[in-house]
C-alpha positions as CSV (number, residue, x, y, z in Angstrom):
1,X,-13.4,31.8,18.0
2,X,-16.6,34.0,19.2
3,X,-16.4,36.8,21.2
4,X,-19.6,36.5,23.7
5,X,-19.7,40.2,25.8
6,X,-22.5,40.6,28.2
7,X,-23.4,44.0,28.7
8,X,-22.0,45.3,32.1
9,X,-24.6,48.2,32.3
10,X,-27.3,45.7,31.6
11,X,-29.7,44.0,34.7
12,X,-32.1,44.9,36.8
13,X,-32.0,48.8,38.1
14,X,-31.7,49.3,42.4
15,X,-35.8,49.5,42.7
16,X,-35.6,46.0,41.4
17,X,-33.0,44.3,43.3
18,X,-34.4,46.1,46.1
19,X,-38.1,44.4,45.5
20,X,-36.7,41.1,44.8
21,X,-34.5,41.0,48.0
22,X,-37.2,42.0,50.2
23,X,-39.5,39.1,48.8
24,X,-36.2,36.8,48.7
25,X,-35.5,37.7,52.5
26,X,-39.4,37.4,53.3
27,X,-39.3,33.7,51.6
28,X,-36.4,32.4,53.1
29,X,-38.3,32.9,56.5
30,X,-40.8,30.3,55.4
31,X,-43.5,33.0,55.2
32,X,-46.4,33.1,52.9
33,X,-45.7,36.1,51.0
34,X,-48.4,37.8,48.4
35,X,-47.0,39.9,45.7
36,X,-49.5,42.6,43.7
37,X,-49.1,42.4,40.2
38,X,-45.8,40.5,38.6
39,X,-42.6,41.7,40.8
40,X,-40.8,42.4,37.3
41,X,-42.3,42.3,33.9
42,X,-39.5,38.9,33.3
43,X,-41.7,35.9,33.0
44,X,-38.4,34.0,33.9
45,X,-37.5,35.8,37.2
46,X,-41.4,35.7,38.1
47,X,-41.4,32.0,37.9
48,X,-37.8,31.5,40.0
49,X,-39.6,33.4,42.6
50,X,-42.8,31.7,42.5
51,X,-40.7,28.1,43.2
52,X,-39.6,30.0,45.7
53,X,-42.7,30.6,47.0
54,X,-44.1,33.9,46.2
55,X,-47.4,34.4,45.1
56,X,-48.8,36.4,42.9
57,X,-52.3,37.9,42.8
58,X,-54.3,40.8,40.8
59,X,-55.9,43.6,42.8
60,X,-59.4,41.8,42.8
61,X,-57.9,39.0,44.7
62,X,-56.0,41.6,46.9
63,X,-59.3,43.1,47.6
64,X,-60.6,39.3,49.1
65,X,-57.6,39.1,51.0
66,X,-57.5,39.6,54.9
67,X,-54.6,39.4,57.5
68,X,-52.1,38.1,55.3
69,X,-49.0,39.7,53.9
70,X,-48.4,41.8,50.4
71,X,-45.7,43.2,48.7
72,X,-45.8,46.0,46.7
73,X,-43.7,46.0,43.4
74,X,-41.1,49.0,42.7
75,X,-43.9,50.4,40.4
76,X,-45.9,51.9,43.4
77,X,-49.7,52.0,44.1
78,X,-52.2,53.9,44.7
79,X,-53.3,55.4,47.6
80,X,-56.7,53.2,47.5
81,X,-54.2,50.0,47.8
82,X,-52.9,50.9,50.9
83,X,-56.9,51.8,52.4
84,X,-57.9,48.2,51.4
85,X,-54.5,47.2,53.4
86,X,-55.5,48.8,56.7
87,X,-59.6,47.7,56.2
88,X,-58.5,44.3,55.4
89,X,-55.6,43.8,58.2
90,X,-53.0,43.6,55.6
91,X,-49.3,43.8,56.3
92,X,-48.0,45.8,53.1
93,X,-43.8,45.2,52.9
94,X,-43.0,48.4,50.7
95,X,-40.6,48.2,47.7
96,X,-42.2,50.7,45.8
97,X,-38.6,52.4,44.5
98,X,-37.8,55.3,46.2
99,X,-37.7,57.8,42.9
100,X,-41.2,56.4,42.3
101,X,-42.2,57.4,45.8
102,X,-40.6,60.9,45.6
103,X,-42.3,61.2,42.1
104,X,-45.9,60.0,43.8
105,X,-45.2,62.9,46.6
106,X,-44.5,65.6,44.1
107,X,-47.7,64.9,41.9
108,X,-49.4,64.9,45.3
109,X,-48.5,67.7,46.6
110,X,-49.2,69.3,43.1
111,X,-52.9,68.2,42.9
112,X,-53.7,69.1,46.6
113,X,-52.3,72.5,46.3
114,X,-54.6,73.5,42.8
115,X,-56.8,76.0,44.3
116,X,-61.0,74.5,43.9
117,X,-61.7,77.1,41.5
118,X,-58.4,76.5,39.1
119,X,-58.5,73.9,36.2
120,X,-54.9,73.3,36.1
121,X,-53.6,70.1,34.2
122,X,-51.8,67.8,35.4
123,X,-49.9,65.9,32.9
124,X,-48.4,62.6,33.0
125,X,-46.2,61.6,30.0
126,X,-46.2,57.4,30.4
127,X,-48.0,54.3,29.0
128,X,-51.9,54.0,29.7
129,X,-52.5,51.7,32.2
130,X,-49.2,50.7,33.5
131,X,-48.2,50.2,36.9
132,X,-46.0,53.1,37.9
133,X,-48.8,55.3,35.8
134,X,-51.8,53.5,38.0
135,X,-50.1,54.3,40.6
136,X,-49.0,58.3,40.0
137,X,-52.9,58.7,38.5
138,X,-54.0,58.0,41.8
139,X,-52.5,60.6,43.8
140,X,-54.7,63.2,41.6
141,X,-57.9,60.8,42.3
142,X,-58.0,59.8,38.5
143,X,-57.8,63.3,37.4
144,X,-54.4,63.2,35.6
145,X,-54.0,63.2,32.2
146,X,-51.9,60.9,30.8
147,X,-50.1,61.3,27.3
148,X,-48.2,58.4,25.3
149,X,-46.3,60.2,22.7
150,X,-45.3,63.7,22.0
151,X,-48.1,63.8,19.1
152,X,-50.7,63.1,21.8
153,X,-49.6,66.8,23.7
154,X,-51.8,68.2,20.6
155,X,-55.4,66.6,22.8
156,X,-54.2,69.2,25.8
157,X,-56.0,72.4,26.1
158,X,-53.5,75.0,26.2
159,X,-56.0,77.9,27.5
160,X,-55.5,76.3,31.2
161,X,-52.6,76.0,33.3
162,X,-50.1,72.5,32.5
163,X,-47.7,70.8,34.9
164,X,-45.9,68.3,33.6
165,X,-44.8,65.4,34.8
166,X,-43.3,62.1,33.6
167,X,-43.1,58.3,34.1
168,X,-39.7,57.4,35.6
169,X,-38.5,54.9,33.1
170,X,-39.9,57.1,29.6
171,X,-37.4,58.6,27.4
172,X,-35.9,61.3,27.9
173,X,-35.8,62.6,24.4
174,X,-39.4,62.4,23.6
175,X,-39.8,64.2,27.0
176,X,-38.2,67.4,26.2
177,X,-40.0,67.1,22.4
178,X,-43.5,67.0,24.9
179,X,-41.9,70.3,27.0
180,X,-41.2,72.4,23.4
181,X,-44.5,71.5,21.8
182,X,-46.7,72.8,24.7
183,X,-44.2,76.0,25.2
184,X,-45.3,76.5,21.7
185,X,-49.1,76.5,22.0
186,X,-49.6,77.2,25.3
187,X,-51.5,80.4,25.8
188,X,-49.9,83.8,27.0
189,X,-52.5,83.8,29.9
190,X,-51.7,80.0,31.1
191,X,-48.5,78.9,32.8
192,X,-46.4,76.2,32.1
193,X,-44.1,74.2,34.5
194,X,-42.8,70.8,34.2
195,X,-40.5,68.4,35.7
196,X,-37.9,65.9,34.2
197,X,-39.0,62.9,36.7
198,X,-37.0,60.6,34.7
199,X,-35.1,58.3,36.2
200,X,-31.2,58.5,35.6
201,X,-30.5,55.1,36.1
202,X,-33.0,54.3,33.7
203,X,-31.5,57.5,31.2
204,X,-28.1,56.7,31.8
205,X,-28.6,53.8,29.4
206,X,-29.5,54.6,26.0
207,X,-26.6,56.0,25.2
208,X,-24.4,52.9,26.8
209,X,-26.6,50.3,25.4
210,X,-25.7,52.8,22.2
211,X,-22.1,52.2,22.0
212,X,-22.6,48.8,23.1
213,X,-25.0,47.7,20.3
214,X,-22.5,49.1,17.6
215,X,-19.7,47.4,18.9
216,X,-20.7,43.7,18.5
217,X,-21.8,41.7,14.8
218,X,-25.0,40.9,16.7
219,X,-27.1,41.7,19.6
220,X,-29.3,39.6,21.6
221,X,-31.3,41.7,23.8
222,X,-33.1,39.9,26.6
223,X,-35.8,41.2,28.2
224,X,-39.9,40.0,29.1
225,X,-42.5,41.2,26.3
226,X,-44.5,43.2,29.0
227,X,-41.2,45.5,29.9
228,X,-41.6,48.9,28.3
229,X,-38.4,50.1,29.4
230,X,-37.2,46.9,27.5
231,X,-39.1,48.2,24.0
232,X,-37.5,51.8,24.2
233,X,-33.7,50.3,25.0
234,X,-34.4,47.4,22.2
235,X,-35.3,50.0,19.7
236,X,-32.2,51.6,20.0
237,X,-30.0,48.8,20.1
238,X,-31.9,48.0,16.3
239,X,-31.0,51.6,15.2
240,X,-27.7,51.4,16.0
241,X,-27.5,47.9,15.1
242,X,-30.1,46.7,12.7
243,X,-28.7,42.9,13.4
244,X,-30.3,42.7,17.1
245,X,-32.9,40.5,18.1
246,X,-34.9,40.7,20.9
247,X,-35.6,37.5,23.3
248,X,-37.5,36.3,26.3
249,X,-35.0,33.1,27.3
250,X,-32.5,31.1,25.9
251,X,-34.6,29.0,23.8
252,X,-35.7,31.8,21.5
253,X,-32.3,31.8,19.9
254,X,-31.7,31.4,16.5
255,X,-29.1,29.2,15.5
256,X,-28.8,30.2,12.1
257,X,-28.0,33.6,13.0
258,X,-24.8,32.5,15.1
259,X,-23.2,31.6,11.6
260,X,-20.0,33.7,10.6
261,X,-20.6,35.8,13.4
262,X,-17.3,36.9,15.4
263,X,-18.8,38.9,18.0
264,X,-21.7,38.9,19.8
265,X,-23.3,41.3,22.4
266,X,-26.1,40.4,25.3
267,X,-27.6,42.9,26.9
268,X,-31.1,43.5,28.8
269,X,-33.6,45.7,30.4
270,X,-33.3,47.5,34.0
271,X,-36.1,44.1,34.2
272,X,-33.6,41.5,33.1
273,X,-31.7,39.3,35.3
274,X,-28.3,39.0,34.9
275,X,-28.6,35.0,35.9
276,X,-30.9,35.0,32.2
277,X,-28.4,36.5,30.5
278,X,-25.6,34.1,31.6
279,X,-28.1,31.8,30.9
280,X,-28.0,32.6,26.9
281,X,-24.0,32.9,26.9
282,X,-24.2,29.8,27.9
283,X,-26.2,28.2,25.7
284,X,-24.6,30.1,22.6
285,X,-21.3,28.4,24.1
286,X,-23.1,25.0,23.9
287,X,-23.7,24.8,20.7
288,X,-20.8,26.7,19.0
């Protein structure tokens, strides 16, 4: 008989479930709701809520859009989104994740206290073009820089002043390889501060998803191809477990891995649903 686990730790984080009840609770009024940008990078949660009703637009269509009412994703937005809000008569229902919106305030604050006449950095470690990373770029009016890796630190110039900061959902291990690289190099006349903006929630789960990983045959890890949060915790389910496989829904699995397996583990992203991965217990049970 198989052993089917599903990972308790796994399923959407509380900025998540926050966003989708508010657009759930918005719905179920009968209420045309607007949502900027994908709610959750799940392309099976995205379309449950679009039956649902919800709609989802890009920020040119926001920019065309006038008294009607938008959502904003647990990713945040720029301060520009919320301008075209009040110009356009927009009713924005926040459920930008509270460590996000801390996060925004800090980098802020940080950029509007830089004296004119000091060229002080501010870093962002996080993926180019993302969301959250849109959206923290724009409290410095685009003047952020924004590195991917820890091999990327190397572009900064280390004869001016660097705060660090970083994307909430990055790991935490590359983070601190970013902090002793630039203590390194950076000059004896610049200072250095950063800030470990990572989220815990998000943190917490690399080394669970760990233990969890090496304690199953074989790993199905659900999660939506655009979740980046998904990539890092995949990747160290594979390390741990080199028999993991990474899929979007049910259909995706391979029944010819299922063979004289005893034990298999499902687990997800802080993006995946916990309805999808019953969803793939399920249909492993079906066919067993």
């Amino acid at each position: 008989m198989v052993n089917i686990e599903i990972d308790e730790g796994s399923g959407f984080c509380f900025g998540v479930t926050t966003a989708i009840r508010k657009a759930e609770e918005e719905l179920a009024k009968g209420n045309t709701l607007y949502c900027l940008g994908d709610i959750v990078h799940n392309g099976q949660e995205c379309e449950r809520l679009k039956k649902m009703g919800l709609i989802t637009i890009n920020h040119e269509e926001f920019a065309q859009l006038h008294d009607a009412k938008v959502l904003l994703r647990a990713h945040g937005e720029p301060p520009e989104t919320y301008a075209t809000a009040r110009t356009n008569n927009i009713e924005i229902i926040d459920a930008t994740c509270p460590v996000v919106l801390r996060l925004q305030k800090r980098i802020k604050q940080e950029y509007d206290n830089v004296p004119v006449n000091q060229d002080t950095q501010i870093v962002i470690y996080g993926k180019n073009g993302h969301a959250e990373v849109l959206g923290l770029v724009g409290q410095t009016h685009g003047k952020a820089i924004v590195i991917e890796t820890p091999a990327e630190a190397a572009h900064l110039d280390f004869s001016k002043d660097i705060r660090l900061y970083s994307q909430t959902t990055k790991s935490l291990e590359e983070f601190w390889q970013i902090i002793e690289y630039i203590k390194e190099h950076i000059s004896p006349d610049a200072t250095f501060e950063y800030y470990d903006t990572i989220c815990r929630q998000v943190a917490n789960r690399m080394p669970n998803i760990r233990k969890f990983a090496a304690a199953h045959d074989l790993i199905f890890f659900v999660c939506g191809r655009k979740s980046s949060n998904g990539k890092i915790l995949y990747q160290e389910c594979k390390k741990v477990n080199p028999n993991s496989y990474l899929i979007d829904q049910p259909e995706e699995i391979d029944r010819n891995l299922l063979e004289n397996v005893r034990s298999i583990g499902i687990c997800g992203a802080t993006s995946t649903p916990k309805w999808l991965m019953e969803e793939c217990k399920k249909a492993i049970l079906n066919e067993k």
